[in-house]
NUMI-433591 format. One record per residue: x, y, z of N, C-alpha, C in turn. Coordinates in steps of 0.1 Angstrom, whole numbers. Example, Ala and Ser with C-alpha at 12.3 -4.5 7.8 and 13.67 -1.06 7.14 Angstrom:
[rec [132 -57 78] [123 -45 78] [132 -33 78]],
[rec [128 -22 71] [137 -11 71] [129 0 79]],
***
This chain:
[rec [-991 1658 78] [-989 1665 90] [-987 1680 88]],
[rec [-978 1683 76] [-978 1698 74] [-993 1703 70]],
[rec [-996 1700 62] [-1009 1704 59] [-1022 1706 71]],
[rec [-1023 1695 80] [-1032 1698 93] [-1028 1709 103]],
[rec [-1014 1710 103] [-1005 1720 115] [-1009 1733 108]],
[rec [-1008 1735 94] [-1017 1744 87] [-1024 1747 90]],
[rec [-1038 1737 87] [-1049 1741 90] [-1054 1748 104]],
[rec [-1047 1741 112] [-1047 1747 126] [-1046 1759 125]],
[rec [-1032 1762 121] [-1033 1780 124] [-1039 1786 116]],
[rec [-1045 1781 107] [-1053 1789 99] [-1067 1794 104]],
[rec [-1072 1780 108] [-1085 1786 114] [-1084 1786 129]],
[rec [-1070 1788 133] [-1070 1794 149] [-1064 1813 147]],
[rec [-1061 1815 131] [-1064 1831 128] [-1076 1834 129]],
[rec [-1085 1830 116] [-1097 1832 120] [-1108 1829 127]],
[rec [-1105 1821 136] [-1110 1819 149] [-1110 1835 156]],
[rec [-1101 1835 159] [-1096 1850 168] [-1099 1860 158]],
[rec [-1096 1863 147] [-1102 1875 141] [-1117 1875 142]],
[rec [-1126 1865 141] [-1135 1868 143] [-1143 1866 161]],
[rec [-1134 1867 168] [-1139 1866 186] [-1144 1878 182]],
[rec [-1154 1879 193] [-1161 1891 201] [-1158 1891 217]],
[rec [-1166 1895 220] [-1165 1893 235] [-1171 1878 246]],
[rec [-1174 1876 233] [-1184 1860 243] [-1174 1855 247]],
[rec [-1178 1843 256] [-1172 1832 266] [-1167 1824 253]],
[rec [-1183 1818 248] [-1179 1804 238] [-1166 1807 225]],
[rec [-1170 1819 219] [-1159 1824 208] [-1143 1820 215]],
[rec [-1142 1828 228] [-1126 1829 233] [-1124 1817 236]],
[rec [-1134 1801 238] [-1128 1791 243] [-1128 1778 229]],
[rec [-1134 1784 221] [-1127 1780 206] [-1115 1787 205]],
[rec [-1111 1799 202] [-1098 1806 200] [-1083 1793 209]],
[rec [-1093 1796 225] [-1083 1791 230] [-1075 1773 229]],
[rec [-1094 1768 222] [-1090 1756 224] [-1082 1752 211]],
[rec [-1084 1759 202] [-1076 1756 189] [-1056 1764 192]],
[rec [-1055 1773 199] [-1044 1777 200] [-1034 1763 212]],
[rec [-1044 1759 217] [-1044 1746 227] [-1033 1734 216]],
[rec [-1041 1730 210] [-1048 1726 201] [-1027 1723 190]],
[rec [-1031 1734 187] [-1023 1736 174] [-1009 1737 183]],
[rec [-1006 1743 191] [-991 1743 200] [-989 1727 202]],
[rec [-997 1722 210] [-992 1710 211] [-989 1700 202]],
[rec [-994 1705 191] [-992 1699 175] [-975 1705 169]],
[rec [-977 1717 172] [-969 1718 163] [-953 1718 176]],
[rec [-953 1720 187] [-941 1721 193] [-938 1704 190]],
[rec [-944 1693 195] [-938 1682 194] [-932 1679 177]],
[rec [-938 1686 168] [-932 1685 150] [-918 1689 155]],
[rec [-917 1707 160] [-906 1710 163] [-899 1705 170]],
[rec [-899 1696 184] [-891 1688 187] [-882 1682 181]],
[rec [-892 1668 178] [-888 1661 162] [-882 1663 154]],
[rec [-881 1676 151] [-873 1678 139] [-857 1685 147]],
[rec [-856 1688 159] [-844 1694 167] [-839 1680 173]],
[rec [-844 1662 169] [-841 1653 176] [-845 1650 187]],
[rec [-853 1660 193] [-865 1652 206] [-878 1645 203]],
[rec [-875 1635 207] [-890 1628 209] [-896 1632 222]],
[rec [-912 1630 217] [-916 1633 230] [-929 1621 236]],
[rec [-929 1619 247] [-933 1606 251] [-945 1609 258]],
[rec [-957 1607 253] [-971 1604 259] [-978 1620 256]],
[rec [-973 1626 243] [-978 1636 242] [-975 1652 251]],
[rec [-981 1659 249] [-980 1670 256] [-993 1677 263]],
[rec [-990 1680 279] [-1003 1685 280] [-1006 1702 281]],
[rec [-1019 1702 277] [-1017 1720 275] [-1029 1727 284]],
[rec [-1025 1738 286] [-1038 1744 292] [-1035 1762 291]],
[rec [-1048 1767 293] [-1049 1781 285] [-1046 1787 298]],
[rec [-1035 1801 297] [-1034 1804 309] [-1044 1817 312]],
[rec [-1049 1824 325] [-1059 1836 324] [-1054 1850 313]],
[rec [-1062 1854 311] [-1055 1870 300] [-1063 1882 306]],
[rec [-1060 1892 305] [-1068 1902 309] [-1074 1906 301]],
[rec [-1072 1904 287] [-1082 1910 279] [-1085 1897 269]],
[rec [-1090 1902 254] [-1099 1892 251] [-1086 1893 235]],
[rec [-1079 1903 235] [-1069 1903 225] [-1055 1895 232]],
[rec [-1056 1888 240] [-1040 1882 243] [-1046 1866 249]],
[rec [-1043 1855 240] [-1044 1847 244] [-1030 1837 249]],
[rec [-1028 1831 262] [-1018 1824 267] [-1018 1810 266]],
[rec [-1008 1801 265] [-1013 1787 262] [-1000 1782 270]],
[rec [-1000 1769 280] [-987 1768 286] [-984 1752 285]],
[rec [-981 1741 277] [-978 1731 274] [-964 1723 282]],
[rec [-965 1713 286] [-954 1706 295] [-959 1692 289]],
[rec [-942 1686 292] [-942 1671 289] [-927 1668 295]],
[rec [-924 1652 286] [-910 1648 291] [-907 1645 272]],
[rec [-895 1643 269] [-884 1639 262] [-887 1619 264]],
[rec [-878 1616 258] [-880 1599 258] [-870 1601 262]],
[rec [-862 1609 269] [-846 1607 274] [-849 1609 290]],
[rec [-865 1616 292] [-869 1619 305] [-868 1635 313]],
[rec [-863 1640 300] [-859 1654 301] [-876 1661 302]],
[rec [-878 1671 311] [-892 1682 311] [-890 1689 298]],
[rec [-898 1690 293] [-900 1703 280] [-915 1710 287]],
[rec [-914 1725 285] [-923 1734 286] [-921 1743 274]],
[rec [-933 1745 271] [-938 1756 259] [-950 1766 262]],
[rec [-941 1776 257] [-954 1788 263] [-959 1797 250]],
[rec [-973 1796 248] [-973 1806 239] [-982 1814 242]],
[rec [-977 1826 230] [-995 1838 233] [-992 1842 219]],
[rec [-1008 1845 218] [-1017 1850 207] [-1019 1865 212]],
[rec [-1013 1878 204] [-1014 1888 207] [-1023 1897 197]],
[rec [-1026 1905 200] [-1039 1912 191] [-1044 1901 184]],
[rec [-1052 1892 193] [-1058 1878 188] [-1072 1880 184]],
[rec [-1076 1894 187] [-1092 1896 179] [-1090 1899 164]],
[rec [-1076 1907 159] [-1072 1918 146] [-1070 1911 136]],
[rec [-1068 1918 125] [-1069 1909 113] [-1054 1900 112]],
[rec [-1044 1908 121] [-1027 1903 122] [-1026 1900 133]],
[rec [-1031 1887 138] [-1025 1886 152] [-1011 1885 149]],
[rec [-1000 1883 165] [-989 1884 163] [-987 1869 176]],
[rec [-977 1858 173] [-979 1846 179] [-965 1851 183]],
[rec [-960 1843 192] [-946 1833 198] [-948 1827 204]],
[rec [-939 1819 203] [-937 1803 210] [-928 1800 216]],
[rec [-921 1799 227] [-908 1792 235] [-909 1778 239]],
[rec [-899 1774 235] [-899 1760 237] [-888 1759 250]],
[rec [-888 1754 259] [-875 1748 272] [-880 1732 268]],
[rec [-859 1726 271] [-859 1714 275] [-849 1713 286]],
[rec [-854 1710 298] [-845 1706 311] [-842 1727 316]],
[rec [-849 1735 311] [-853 1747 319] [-839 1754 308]],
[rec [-840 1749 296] [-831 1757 287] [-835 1763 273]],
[rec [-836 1771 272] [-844 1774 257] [-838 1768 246]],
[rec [-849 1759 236] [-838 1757 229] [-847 1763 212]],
[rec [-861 1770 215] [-869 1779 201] [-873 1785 207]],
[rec [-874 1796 202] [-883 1811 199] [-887 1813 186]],
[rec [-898 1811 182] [-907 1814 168] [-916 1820 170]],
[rec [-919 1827 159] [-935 1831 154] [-946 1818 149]],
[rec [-941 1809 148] [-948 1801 137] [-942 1783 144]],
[rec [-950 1775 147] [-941 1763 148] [-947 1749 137]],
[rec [-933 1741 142] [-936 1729 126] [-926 1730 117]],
[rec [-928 1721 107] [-925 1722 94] [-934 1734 85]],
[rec [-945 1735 93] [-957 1740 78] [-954 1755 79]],
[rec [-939 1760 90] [-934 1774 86] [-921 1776 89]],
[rec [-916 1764 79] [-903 1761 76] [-901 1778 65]],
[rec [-908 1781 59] [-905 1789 50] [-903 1802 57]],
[rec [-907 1805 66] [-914 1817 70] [-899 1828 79]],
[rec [-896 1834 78] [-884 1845 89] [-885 1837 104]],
[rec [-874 1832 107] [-876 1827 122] [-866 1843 131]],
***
């Protein structure tokens, strides 16, 4: 699992470092940032002791430009609790994009990262 949640953000960097302006490029970007949040927020759950029941659903929110991508994820807990996760991909065309991620459960924050999962357990939270 660490290793795929990897790969995700790996090639959802260079995904976005290499967008241009097209449609199809930004809906790879988006669908791998899609993609990889909902991957990696339910790790983080799981590892904070929430399960999460029937997956999570995600969808890309509008951006004004082609450098800020939004991603806005909702589900329930197995306890029935709502979790929402919001992320954005910022200077998501550059060679450094810059990510965060908020996690709510029951409309409470309970992460703020750059990075989600195990596979950036290492990394400055």
């Amino acid at each position: 699992m660490k290793g795929l949640l990897a790969f995700a953000v790996a090639l959802l960097l260079v995904l976005l470092a290499l967008a241009s302006c097209t449609d199809p490029a930004r809906k790879v970007s988006e669908s791998s940032l899609r993609n990889a949040t909902a991957r990696g927020a339910t790790e983080e759950m799981h590892g904070l002791g929430y399960e999460i029941k029937k997956g999570m659903r995600c969808r890309t929110l509008s951006a004004d430009t082609m450098s800020v991508v939004r991603v806005q994820c909702v589900g329930r807990t197995t306890r029935d609790e709502p979790v929402r996760v919001d992320a954005v991909a910022s200077d998501a065309a550059s060679a450094h994009p810059r990510q965060e991620f908020v996690i709510k459960v029951g409309g409470r924050e309970v992460v703020r990262t750059p990075c989600l999962g195990q596979g950036c357990q290492d990394r400055d939270r």
